[in-house]
C-alpha positions in Angstrom: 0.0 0.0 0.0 1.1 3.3 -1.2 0.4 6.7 -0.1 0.2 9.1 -3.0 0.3 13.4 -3.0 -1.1 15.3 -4.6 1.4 16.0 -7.9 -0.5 12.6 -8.7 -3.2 14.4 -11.1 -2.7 17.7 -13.3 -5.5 19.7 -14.6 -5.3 21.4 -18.1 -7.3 24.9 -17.5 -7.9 25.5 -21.0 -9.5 22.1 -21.7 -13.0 22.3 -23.0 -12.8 18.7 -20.7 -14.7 19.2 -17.4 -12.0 19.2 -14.5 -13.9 16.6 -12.6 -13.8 14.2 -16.1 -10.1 14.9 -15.8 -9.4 14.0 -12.4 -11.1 11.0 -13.4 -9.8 10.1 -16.5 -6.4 10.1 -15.1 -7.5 7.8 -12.1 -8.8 5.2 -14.6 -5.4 5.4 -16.4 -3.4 5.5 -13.2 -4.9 2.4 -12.0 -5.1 0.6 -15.8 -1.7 1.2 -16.2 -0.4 0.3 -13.1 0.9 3.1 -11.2 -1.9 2.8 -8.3 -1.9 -0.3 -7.0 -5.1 -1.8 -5.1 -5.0 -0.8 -1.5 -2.9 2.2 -2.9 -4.0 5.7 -0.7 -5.3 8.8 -2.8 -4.8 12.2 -1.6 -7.7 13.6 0.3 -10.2 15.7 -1.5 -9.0 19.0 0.3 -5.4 18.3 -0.3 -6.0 18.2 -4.0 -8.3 20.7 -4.4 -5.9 23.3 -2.5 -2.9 21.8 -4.4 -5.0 22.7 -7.8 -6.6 25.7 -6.8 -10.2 23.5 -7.2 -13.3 23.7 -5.8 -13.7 20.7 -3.2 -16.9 19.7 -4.6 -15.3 19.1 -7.8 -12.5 17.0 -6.5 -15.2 15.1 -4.7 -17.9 14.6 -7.5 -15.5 12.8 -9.0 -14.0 10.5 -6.1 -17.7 9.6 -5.8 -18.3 8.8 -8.7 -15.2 6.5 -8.9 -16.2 4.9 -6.1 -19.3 4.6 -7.7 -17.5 2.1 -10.9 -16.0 0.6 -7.9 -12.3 1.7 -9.0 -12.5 3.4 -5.6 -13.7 2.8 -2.0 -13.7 4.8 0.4 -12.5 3.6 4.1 -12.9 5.2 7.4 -9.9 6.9 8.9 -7.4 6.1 6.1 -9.6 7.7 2.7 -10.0 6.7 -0.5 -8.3 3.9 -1.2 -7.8 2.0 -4.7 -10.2 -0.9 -4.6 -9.2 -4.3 -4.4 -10.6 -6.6 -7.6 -12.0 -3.5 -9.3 -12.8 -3.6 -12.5 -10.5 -1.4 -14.2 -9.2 -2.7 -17.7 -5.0 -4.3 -17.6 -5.3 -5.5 -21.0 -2.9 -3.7 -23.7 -6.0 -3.7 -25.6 -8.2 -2.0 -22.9 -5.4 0.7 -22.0 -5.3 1.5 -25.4 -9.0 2.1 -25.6 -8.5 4.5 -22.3 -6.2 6.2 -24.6 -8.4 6.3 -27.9 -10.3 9.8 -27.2 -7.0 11.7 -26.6 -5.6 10.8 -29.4 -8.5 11.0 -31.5 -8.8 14.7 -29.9 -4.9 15.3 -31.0 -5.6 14.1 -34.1 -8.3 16.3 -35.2 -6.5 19.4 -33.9 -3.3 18.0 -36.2 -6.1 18.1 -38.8 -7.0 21.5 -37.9 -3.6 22.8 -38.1 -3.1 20.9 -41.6 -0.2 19.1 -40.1 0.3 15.8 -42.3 0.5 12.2 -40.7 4.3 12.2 -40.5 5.2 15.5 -38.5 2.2 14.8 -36.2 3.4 11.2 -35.6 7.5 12.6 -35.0 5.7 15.2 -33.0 3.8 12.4 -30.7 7.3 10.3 -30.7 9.5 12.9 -29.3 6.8 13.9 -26.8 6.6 10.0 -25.6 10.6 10.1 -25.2 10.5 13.3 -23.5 8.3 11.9 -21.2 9.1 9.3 -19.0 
């Protein structure tokens, strides 16, 4: 069991995304891809929302609703944990699909900036290397 901080999730302010379908978006990632385990703590809805400047409520909608898929539960004294058999996807195939609207997003703003296929894909390689 880990305890994670808040520099877990990031918002993007400009998104047209709502920031609670952010906050949950990356949850369902971080737990499909590994990096929050079951058990694993999450940062307490105040911490996070004075860490990202956020309304509480928002930060909260969306632990609830988490909890509500069951990727979360919430336990008494410790907070909300990761929960254990939840039904989050492992698969290469299902993390990919967590990825799909992001990069369908990226692609239709390449589009918009009439960047072809091959600088938008050297673009989305040297961002993957740059971040590790």
């Amino acid at each position: 069991m880990s305890i994670h901080s808040t520099n877990l999730f990031s918002i993007a302010t400009g998104s047209a995304e709502p920031i609670y379908r952010q906050l949950i978006d990356q949850t369902r990632r971080l737990v499909a891809g590994g990096q929050l385990a079951p058990g694993d703590v999450l940062p307490s809805v105040r911490e996070v929302a004075q860490a990202l400047a956020l309304n509480p409520m928002t930060v909260s909608k969306a632990y609830n609703m988490l909890e509500t898929e069951g990727i979360l539960q919430r336990n008494r004294g410790k907070g909300m944990l990761v929960a254990e058999g939840n039904k989050t996807a492992r698969s290469a195939t299902d993390r990919s699909n967590l990825l799909r609207p992001t990069l369908e997003r990226a692609a239709c703003e390449a589009r918009q900036l009439e960047l072809d296929s091959d600088t938008a894909m050297a673009l989305f390689k040297k961002i993957l290397k740059e971040i590790k």
